[in-house]
Structures are given as structure tokens and as C-alpha cells.
C-alpha positions as CSV (number, residue, x, y, z in Angstrom):
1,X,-101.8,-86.7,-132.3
2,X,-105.3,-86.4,-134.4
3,X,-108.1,-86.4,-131.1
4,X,-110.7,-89.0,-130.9
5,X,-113.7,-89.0,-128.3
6,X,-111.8,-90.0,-125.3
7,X,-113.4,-91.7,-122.2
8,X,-116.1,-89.9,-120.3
9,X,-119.3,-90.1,-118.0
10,X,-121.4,-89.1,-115.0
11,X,-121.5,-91.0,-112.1
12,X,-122.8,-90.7,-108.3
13,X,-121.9,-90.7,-104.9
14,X,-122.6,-89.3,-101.8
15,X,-121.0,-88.4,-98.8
16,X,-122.4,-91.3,-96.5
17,X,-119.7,-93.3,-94.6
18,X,-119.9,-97.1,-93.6
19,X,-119.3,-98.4,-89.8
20,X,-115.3,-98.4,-90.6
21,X,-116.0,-94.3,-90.9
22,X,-115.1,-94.6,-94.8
23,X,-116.6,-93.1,-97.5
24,X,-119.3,-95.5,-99.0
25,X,-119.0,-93.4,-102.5
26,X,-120.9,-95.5,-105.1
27,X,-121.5,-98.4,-102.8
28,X,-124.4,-96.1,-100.9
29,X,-127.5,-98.2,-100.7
30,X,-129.2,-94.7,-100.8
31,X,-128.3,-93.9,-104.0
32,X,-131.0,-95.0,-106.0
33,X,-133.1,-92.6,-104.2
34,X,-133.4,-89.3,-106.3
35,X,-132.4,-86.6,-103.8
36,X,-129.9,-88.6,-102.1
37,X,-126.3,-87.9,-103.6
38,X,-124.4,-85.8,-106.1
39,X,-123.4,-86.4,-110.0
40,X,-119.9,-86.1,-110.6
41,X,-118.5,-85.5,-114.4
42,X,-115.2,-87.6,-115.4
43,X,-113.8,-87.1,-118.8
44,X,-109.7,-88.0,-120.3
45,X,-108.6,-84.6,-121.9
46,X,-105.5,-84.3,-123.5
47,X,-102.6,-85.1,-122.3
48,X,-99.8,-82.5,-120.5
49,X,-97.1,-80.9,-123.1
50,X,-94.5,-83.9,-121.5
51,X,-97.0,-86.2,-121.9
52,X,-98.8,-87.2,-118.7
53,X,-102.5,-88.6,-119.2
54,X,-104.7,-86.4,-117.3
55,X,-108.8,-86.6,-116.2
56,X,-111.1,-84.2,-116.0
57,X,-113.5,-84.5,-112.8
58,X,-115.9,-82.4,-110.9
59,X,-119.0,-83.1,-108.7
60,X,-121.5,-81.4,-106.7
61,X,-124.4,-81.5,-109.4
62,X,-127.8,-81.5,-108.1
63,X,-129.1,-83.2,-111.1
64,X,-127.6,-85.4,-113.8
65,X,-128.8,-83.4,-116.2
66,X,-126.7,-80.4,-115.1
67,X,-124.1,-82.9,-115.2
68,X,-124.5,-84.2,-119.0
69,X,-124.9,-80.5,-120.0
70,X,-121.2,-80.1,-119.0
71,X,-119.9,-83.0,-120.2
72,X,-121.2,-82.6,-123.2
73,X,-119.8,-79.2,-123.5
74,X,-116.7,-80.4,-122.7
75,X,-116.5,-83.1,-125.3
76,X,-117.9,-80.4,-127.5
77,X,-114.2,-78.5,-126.6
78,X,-112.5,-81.9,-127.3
79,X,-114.0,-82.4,-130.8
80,X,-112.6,-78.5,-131.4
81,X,-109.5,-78.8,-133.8
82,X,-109.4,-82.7,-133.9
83,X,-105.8,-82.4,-136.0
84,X,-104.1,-79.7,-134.1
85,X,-102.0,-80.8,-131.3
86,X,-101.3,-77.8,-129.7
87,X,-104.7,-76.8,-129.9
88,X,-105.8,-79.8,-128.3
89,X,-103.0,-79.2,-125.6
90,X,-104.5,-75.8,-125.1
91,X,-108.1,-77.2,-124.3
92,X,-106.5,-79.6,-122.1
93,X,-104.9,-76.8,-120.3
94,X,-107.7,-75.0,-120.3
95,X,-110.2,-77.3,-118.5
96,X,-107.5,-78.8,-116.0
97,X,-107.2,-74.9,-114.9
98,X,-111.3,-74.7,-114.9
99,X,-111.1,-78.3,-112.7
100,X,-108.9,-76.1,-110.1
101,X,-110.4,-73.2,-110.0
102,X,-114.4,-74.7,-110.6
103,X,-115.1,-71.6,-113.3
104,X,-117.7,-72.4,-115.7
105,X,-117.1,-74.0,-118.5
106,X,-117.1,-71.6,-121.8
107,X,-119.1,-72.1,-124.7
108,X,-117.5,-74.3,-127.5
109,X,-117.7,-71.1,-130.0
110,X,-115.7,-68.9,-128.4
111,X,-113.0,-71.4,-127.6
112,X,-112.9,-71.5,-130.8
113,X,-112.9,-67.9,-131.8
114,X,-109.8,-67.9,-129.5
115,X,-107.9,-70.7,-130.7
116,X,-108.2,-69.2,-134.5
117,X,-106.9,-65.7,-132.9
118,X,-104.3,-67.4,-131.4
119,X,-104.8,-66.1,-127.8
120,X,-105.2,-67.5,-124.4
121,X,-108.3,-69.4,-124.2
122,X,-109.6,-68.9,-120.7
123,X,-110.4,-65.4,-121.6
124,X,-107.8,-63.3,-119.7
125,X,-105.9,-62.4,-123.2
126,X,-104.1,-58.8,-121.9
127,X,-103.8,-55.8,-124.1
128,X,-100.2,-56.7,-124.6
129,X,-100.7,-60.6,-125.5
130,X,-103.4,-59.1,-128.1
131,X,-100.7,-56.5,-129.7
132,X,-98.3,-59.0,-129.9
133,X,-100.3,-61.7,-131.6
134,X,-101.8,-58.8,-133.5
135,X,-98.5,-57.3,-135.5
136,X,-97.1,-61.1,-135.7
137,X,-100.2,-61.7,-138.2
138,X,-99.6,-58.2,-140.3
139,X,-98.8,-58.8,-143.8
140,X,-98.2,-54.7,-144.4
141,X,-94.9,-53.8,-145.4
142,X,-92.1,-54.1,-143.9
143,X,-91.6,-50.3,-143.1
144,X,-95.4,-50.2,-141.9
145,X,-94.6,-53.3,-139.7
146,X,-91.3,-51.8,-138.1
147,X,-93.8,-48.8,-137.4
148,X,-96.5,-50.7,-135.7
149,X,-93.6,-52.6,-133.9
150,X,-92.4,-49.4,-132.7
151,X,-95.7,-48.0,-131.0
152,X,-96.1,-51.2,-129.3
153,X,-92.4,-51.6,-127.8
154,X,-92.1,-47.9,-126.7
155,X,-95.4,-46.8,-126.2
156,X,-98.4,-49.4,-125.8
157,X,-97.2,-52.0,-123.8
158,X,-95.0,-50.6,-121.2
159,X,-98.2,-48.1,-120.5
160,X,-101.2,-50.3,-121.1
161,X,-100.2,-54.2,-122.0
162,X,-101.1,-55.4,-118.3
163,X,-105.1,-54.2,-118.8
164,X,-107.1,-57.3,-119.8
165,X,-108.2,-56.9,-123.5
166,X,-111.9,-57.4,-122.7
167,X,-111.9,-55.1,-120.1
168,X,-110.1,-52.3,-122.2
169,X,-111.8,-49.1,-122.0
170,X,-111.4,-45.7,-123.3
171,X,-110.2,-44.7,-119.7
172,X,-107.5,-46.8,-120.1
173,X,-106.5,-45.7,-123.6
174,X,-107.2,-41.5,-122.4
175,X,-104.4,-43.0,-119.3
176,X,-102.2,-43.8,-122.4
177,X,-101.7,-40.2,-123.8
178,X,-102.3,-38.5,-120.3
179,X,-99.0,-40.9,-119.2
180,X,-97.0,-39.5,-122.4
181,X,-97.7,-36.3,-122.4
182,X,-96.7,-36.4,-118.6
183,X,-93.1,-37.9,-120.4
184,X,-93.2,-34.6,-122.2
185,X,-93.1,-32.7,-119.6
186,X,-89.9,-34.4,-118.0
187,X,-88.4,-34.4,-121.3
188,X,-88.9,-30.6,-121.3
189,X,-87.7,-29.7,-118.1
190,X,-84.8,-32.7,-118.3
191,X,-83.5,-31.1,-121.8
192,X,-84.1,-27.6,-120.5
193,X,-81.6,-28.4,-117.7
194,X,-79.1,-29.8,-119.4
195,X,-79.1,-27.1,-122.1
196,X,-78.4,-24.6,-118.8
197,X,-75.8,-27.3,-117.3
198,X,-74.0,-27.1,-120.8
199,X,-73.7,-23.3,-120.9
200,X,-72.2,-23.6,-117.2
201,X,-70.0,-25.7,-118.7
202,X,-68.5,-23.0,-121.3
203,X,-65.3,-21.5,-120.9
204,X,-66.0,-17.8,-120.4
205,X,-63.2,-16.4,-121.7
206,X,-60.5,-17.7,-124.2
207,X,-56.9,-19.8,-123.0
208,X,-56.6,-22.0,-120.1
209,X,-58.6,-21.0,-117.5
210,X,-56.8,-21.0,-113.4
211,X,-56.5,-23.1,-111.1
212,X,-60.5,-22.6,-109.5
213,X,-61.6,-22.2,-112.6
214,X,-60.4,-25.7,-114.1
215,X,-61.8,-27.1,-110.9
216,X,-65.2,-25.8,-111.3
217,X,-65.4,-26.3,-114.6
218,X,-64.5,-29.9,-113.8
219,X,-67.5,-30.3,-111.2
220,X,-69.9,-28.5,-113.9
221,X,-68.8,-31.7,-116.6
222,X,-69.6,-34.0,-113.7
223,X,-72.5,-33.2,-113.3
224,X,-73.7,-33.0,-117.2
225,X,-72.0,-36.4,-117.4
226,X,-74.7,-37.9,-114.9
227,X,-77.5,-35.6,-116.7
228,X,-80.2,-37.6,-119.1
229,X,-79.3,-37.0,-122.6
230,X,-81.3,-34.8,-124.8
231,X,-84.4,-36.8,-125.9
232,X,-87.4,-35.8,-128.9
233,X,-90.5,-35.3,-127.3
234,X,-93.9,-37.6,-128.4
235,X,-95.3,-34.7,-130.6
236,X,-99.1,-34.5,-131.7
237,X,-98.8,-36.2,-134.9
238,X,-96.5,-38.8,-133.5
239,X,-99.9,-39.5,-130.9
240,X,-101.8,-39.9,-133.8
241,X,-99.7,-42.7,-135.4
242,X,-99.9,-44.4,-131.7
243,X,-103.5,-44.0,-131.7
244,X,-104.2,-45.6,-135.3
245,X,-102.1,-48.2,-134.3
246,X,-104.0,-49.3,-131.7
247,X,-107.0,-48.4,-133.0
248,X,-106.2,-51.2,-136.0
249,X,-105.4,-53.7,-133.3
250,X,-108.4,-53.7,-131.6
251,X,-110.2,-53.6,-134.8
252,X,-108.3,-57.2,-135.4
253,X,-110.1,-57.7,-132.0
254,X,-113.4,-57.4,-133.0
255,X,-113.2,-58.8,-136.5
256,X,-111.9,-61.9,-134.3
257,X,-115.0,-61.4,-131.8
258,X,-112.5,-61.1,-129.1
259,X,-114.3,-57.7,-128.0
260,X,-117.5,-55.7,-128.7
261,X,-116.1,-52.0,-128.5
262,X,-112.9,-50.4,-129.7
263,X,-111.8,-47.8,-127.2
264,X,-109.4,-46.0,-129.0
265,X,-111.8,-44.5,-131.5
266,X,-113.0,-42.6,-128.6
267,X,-110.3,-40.9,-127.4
268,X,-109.6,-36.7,-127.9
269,X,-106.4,-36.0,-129.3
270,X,-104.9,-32.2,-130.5
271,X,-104.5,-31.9,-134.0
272,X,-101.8,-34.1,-135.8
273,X,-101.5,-31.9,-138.2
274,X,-98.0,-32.0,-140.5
275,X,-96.4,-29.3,-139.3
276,X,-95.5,-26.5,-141.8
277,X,-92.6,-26.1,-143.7
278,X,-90.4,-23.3,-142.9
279,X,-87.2,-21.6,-144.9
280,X,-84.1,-21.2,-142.4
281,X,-84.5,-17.5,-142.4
282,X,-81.8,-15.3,-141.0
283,X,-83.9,-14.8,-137.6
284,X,-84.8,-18.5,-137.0
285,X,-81.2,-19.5,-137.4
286,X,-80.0,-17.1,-135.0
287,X,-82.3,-18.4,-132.8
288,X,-82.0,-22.1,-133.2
289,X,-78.0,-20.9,-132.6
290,X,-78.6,-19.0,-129.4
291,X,-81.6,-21.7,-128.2
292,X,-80.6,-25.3,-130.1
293,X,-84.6,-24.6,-130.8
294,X,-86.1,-25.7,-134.4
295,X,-89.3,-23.4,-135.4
296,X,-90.9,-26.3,-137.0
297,X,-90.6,-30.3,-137.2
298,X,-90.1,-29.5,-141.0
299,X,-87.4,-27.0,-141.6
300,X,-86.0,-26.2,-145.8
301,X,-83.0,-24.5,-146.6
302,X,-83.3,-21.3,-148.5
303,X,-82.0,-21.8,-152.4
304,X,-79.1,-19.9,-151.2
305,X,-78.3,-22.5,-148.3
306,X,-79.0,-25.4,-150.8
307,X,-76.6,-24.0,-152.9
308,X,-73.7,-23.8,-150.2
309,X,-74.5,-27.4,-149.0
310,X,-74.0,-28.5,-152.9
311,X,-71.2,-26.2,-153.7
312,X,-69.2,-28.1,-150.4
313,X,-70.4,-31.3,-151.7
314,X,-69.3,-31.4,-154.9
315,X,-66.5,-33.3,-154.8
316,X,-68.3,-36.2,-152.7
317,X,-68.7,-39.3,-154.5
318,X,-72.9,-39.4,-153.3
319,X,-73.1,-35.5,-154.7
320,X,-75.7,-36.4,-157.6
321,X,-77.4,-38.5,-155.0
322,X,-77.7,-35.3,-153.0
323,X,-78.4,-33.3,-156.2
324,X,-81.0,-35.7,-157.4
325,X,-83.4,-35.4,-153.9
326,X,-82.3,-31.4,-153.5
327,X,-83.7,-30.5,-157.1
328,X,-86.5,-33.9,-157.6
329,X,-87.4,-34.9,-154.5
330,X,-86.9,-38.5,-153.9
331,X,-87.4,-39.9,-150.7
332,X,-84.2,-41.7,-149.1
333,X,-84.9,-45.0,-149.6
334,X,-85.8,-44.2,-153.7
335,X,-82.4,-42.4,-154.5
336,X,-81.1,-45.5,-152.5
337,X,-82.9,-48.1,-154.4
338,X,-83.1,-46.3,-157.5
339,X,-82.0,-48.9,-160.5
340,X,-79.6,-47.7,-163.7
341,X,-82.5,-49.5,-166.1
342,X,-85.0,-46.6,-164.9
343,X,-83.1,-43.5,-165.7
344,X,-83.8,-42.5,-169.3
345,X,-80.7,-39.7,-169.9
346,X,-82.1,-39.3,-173.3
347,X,-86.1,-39.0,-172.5
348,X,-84.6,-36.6,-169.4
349,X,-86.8,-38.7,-167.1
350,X,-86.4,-41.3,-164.1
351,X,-88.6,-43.6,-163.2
352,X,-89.1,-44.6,-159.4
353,X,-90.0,-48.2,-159.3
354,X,-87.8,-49.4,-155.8
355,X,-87.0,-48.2,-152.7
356,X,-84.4,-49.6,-149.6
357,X,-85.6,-49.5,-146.2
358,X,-84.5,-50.5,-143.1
359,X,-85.6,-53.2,-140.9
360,X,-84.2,-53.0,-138.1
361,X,-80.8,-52.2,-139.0
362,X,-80.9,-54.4,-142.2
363,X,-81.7,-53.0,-145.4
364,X,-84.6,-54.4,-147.6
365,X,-85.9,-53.4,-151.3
366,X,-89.6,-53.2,-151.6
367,X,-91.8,-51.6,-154.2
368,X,-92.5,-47.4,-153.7
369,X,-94.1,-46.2,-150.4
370,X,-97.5,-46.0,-152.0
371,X,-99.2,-46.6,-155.3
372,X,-99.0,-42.6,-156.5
373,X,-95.1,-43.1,-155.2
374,X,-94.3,-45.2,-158.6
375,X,-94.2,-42.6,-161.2
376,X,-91.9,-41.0,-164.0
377,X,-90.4,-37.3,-163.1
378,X,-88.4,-35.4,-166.0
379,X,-84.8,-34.3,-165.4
380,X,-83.7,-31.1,-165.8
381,X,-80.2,-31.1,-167.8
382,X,-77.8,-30.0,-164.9
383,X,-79.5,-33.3,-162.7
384,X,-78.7,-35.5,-166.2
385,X,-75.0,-33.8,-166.1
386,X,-75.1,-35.2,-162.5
387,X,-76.1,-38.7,-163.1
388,X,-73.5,-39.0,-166.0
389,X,-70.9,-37.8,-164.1
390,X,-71.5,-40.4,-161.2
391,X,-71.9,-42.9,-163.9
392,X,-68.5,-42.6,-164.8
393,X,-67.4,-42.5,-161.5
394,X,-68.9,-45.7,-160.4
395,X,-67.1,-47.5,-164.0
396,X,-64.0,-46.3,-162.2
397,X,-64.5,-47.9,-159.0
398,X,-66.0,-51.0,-160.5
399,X,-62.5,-51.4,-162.2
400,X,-60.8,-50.8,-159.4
401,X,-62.7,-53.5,-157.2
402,X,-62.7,-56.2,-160.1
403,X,-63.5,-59.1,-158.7
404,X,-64.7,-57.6,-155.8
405,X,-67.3,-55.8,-157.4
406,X,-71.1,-57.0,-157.0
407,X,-73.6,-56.0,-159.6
408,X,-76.8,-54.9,-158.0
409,X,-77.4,-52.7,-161.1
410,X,-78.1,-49.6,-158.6
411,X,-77.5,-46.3,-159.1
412,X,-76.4,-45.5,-155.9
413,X,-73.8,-48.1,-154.2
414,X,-71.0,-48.7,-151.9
415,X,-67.4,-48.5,-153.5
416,X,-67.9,-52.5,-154.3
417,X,-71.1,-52.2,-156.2
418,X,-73.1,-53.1,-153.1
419,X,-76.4,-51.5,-151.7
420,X,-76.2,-48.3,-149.4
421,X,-77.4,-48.5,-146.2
422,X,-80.3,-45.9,-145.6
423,X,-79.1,-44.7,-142.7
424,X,-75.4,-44.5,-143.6
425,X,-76.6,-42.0,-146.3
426,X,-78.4,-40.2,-143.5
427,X,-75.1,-40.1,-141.3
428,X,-73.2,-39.0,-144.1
429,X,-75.4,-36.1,-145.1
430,X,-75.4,-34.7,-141.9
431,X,-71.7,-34.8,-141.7
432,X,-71.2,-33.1,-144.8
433,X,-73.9,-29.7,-143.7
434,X,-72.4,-29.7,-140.3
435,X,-69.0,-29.4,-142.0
436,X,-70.2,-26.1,-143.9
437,X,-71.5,-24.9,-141.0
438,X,-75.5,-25.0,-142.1
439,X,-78.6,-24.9,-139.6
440,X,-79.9,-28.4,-139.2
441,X,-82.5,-30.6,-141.5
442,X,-82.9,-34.1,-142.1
443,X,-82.3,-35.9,-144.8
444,X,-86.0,-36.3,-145.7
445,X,-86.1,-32.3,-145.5
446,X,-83.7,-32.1,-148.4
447,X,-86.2,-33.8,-150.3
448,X,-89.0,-30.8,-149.2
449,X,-86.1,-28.3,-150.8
450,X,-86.7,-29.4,-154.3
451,X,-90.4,-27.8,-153.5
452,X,-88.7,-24.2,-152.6
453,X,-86.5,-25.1,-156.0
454,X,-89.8,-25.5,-157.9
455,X,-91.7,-22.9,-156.7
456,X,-89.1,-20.5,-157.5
457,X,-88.5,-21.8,-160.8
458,X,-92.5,-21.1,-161.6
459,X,-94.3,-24.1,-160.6
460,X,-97.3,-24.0,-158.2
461,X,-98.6,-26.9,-155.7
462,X,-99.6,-29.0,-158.7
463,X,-96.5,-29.5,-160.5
464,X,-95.0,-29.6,-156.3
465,X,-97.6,-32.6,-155.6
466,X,-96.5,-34.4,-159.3
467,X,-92.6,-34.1,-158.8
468,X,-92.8,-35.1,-155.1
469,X,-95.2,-38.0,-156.0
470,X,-97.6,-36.7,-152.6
471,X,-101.3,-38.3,-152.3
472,X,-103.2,-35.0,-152.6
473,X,-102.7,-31.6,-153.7
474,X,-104.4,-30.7,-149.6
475,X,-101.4,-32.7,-148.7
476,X,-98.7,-30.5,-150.8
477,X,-100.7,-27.3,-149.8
478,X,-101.1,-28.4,-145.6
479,X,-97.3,-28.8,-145.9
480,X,-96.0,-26.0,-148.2
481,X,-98.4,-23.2,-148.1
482,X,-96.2,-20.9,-145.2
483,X,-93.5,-22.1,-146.8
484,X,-94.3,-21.2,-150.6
485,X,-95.6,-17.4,-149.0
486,X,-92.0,-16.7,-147.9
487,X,-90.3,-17.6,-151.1
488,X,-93.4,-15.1,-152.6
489,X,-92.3,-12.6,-150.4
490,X,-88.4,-13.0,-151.7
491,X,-89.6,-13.0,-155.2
492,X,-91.8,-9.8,-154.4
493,X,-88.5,-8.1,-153.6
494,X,-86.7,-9.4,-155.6
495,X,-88.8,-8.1,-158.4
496,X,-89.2,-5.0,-157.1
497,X,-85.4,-4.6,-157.0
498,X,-85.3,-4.9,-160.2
499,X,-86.4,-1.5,-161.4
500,X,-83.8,1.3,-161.0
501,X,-85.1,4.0,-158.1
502,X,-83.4,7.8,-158.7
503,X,-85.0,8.0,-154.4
504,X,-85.0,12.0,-153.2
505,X,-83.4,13.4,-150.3
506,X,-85.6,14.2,-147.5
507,X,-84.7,17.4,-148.0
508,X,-85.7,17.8,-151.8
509,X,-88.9,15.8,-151.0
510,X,-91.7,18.0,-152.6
511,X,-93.8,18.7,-149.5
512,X,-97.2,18.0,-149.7
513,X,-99.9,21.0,-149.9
């Protein structure tokens, strides 16, 4: 229902009552006099969401121009989105609250500013209403969304979506990282107990243990069964992430004059730094096997390991989707959206134009992560053997499924021609590493090997940041530089292997003078 000016005035009465002991109201004789009386303000607003007519009224004004101003102001609300029912339900709501409560009615402007930010418009819009409202409005992609999504399920609401958004301070948001960082600790000392409770739980010698034994052993599973599971902590650059998040969203806030200040740009945070990339060395596997403890979030099989995993995974039907990240360095969702059309077998070249992500749990092509993502990276001839092979292998289960089979022109697919879920992939990867026996990394991590594989095949963080597709050589170089040293160091000895020693007994060692 378009709005039009609805009824409205100012009227008087007083509080004088007749001989009956009623109110005379308007019917006072003494209300022509000037200080005898009060105004009183009656305007129609908008009716309830069911439909029920409702009036505006308020008195106690000393004067009637104190009274006009308001009405005016309110029928200054009233002519605010004439052809927007909801927003004129809104107002209504708005001033039949004010009418209860006798607050001050707001300026028409920032009504307004509220009604096109699509928040409460009596000015208690929480932290958590803002967010909301906030990421509903994003047009990033999907991915970036789902991330923004994320930090305001886990992290920003449950800890600060009750504060009201005007009232936000960087108090409040310092509470926010001083609240997870107190999570950490649990998490520490939670996953540190269970790792004890599980070694409790460990047969101490081989066969079936007696009679007490069994028994204990029974109470020790008992208790690990009611134990928290293990969980990842909320790492440094993990706070960051939460802390640009919010930091956007209260930039939406002031671009929609909501607030004045954006507290999140004021709050001290430890480096976010990407942690380093570090080989599996023989020392930090046998500690990650006698600790469960990774040295680094980024962790990259030695060319030695790499082979192994691809030796065992041969016979797989994804192997040259595992080749193809291990030696070029796609990212997951690129060797999964990667199309036939794009790989050139002659040229010895692939072009990344497509990637599958997840939303949610549903996968969902979009174009490359970033801009510099898109590119062209040449194939070396054992990855084009690779992609041939599968080639043929996916004819052969295309003939199998006939009918069956649906042409998404993929490289990568399901055994009917369908996508591949990201995460499946994931799932399957790991499966196939902890089969051979090989310390832990994550799919993405595979994708950090092919810079081991291209440093020791001669190239130096240049041709690392072109193959990998990164933003920035300081990117490449944050990430890889400990990493690129230790495969220097294997080179050094390597080289220094090479040349044949004739070394001298202690004995025969010409003494010095």
C-alpha cells in the first residue's frame, strides 16, 4: 500500500474536571487562556503487519509549537519510502514503540539511513543484527562469502553479537581475541590430556592382556570416550582473517553512517604471518610420531617422500590429478575444475581458467581465486604422459557408463563423467598417504611440493611465484625461504658427494709442525 499524508493535528486539553468529577478535556472554558492546558499530537501511522489501524498520540507540550515540531517530524517519517510497505510498517512500528516508551522522536535522515541499511530503526541495531545484514549484502565470491560466514558463526557473534553496534568499542573487540585465546588455552590443555589418556590406553605389551588388565584398560577407554575430541587451535593468522572481517563490516557501517568509528582497526594482534614451509625431515617425523606434533602449519614432503606417495598411487584412477598438483602446483579446486579444452598436449601447456569450490557441502565452479590465478603453466613431458594416460582411462569409463555418462568436459570426474567433489578428493588423498605410511600434509601442501620439485630442478622464487600463480615474489619468498635453504643444504651434499675422497687413517694423518 503506496502511503499518503494520513490524518493528523494538535489539539488541547487540560486536566480540569466538571462538578460530575470528569475530565472536562477540550470542553475547558480555560482553555483559551495561554498557560492554561497542554497540546497533545494525534497522527494515523501505518497500520500493524495484520492489519489493525493504529494512532499516534502524545501530550504534555508546553507550547504548540513544541507540538507542530513533532508532528511535523513525524509526518516527515511517514512521507519516508511512500512505495515500500514494509518500510512504512517499520515507521509505524517504530513510533507506536516511541508512543510507549515517550523517547524522542529521531531525525527523518537517519530513519532513513537505517531503512536503506536494512537494520532496526530505533537505533539499538546489535553487533550481530549488523553482521548479519552485513554478509547477506556481499556480492564477493562465493568462497570469500563462506569465509566471512564462517568468522561470524564461530567466532563474532557467539563472543560479541549482543554489544549494541553504536556502542562498539575497541574494548569490546580487544574482549574478542582475549576470549579466543582463552579457547586456546583449553584446547591446549584439553588435547594435551587426551593425548596422555590415549597412551594409558595402550596395550603395554603384545597378546591379550589378564584379567586386571582388560579391566583397567576398559576404565582407561571410558574415560577417553567421555574426553573432548582433539580440536585446531585459533592460530595468529587465523585472528587476522577474523579481525579483517570485522573490520570490513563495520566499514559497511560507516559507509551506511550507522557509526562514526571502526574499532577493529584498533586492536593489537601478533604477527599473522604465513607460517614457513618446512621439508618432513627425519627428526621432525620422529617427532610428530612420538608427539602427534606438526613443526609448522605448512609442512612439504621431501622429493623422496613425494616420490613414495606417487609410486603407491600409481595405479589410482586420480594419479595424474595427484601428479599434476605434486609437480605444477594447482590448487584443489583448479585440478578439480580444470576443463579438457585448456590442456594443450602439444604446446606442453595448461591453462587454468576454472576452479570447484565448496559451499557448504555443495560444489560450485567460479572463475580462478584471483586475477594472477588465471594463467598458462608449461608441462613437463612425464605430467603430459600423465594426462594422456588418464585420458584414455576416462574413454574407458565413459564407454562403460553409456548412457549414464554426463559430459561436463572436465578433466577430472567421477566414474559417470560428473564433477568431483573438493573434498572427496581431499578424503581420498589422505587415505591413499596414510596407506603408505607418510607423515601428514594436506592436500593444499601437495601443491607447496611442486616448489621443493622446482627448486631442485634449478628454478629460484621467480619461476616458484610464475608456476604457483602467487601475488608476489615477498609472498613465494615469506613462504619458501626455510624451506628452499634445506633443499640448498641437500644439494650442498649432495654435490659434495659427488667427488671421490681417498680419506687417511688417523694414524697416517701427516701431523701438523
Amino acid at each position: 500500500m503506496a502511503a499518503s499524508r494520513r490524518a493528523g493535528g494538535i489539539s488541547k486539553r487540560c486536566e480540569c474536571r466538571g462538578p460530575d468529577g470528569k475530565r472536562l478535556g477540550a470542553a475547558c472554558p480555560q482553555l483559551s487562556k495561554r498557560a492554561h492546558g497542554r497540546h497533545r499530537v494525534s497522527q494515523e501511522i501505518p497500520p500493524t503487519a495484520e492489519g489493525t489501524r493504529r494512532q499516534f498520540q502524545r501530550t504534555g507540550y508546553d507550547t504548540a509549537k513544541d507540538a507542530q515540531n513533532d508532528l511535523s517530524r513525524i509526518q516527515a517519517l511517514l512521507d519516508l519510502a511512500p512505495d515500500d510497505e514494509d518500510a512504512q510498517r517499520r515507521i509505524g512500528d517504530l513510533l507506536a514503540q516511541l508512543m510507549t516508551t515517550r523517547g524522542p522522536i529521531p531525525e527523518p535522515t537517519e530513519v532513513s539511513r537505517r531503512i536503506g541499511a536494512g537494520v532496526p530503526l530505533n537505533g539499538s541495531t546489535t553487533v550481530g543484527e549488523w553482521l548479519d545484514t552485513w554478509v547477506a549484502k556481499k556480492k564477493t565470491r562465493k568462497k570469500t562469502t563462506g569465509g566471512y560466514e564462517s568468522h561470524i558463526r564461530v567466532h563474532l557473534k557467539p563472543r560479541i553479537g549482543h554489544h549494541r553496534l553504536d556502542r562498539f568499542n575497541v574494548g569490546h573487540a580487544q574482549d574478542l581475541f582475549d576470549s579466543i585465546d582463552d579457547d586456546n588455552d583449553v584446547i591446549l590443555a584439553e588435547n594435551h590430556a587426551r593425548r596422555e589418556q590415549i597412551a594409558r590406553c595402550s596395550r603395554g605389551k603384545p597378546g591379550a592382556p589378564k584379567a586386571a588388565e582388560r579391566e583397567q584398560l576398559a576404565a582407561e577407554r571410558a574415560k577417553l570416550a567421555e574426553m573432548p575430541p582433539f580440536r585446531k587451535l585459533t592460530g595468529p593468522a587465523t585472528k587476522q582473517r577474523i579481525r579483517s572481517t570485522l573490520r570490513a563490516a563495520l566499514n559497511g557501517a560507516i559507509s551506511a553512517q550507522l557509526i562514526t568509528f571502526n574499532a577493529a582497526s584498533h586492536v593489537e594482534l601478533a604477527s599473522g604471518k604465513r607460517p614457513k614451509a618446512v621439508l618432513w625431515a627425519d627428526r621432525h617425523v620422529a617427532h610428530w610420531q612420538k608427539t602427534g606434533e606438526k613443526p609448522s602449519g605448512v609442512m612439504v614432503w621431501t622429493p623422496a617422500q613425494i616420490g613414495q606417495f606417487l609410486d603407491a598411487a600409481e595405479g589410482h584412477r586420480l594419479y595424474a590429478y595427484f601428479h599434476l598438483i605434486a609437480f605444477r602446483g594447482l590448487r584443489r579446486g583448479e585440478g578439480v575444475g580444470q576443463d579438457w579444452v585448456n590442456v594443450d598436449f602439444e604446446g606442453q601447456e595448461l591453462t587454468v581458467a576454472k576452479e570447484i569450490i565448496v559451499d557448504g557441502w555443495t560444489p560450485v565452479e567460479s572463475d580462478p581465486k584471483t586475477d594472477g590465478s588465471a594463467g598458462t603453466i608449461g608441462l613437463d613431458r612425464a605430467t603430459v604422459q600423465a594426462l594422456r594416460e588418464h585420458q584414455a582411462r576416462q574413454a574407458a569409463e565413459r564407454e562403460v557408463a553409456g548412457e549414464k555418462w554426463v559430459e561436463t568436459g572436465k578433466v577430472f570426474t567421477t566414474e559417470l563423467g560428473q564433477w568431483l567433489h573438493p573434498d572427496v578428493v581431499s578424503k581420498e588423498f589422505r587415505r591413499l598417504y596414510e596407506m603408505v605410511g607418510l607423515p601428514p600434509i594436506n592436500l593444499r601442501d601437495l601443491r607447496h611440493c611442486a616448489a621443493t620439485l622446482i627448486h631442485a630442478g634449478g628454478g629460484d622464487l621467480h619461476a616458484i611465484k610464475e608456476t604457483l600463480r602467487q601475488s608476489s615474489i615477498k609472498l613465494a619468498g615469506d613462504t619458501y625461504t626455510s624451506l628452499l635453504k634445506e633443499v640448498d643444504l641437500e644439494i650442498a651434499e649432495n654435490a659434495a658427494a659427488v667427488v671421490p675422497r681417498a680419506r687417511k687413517s688417523d694414524e697416517s694423518a701427516v701431523s701438523p709442525a
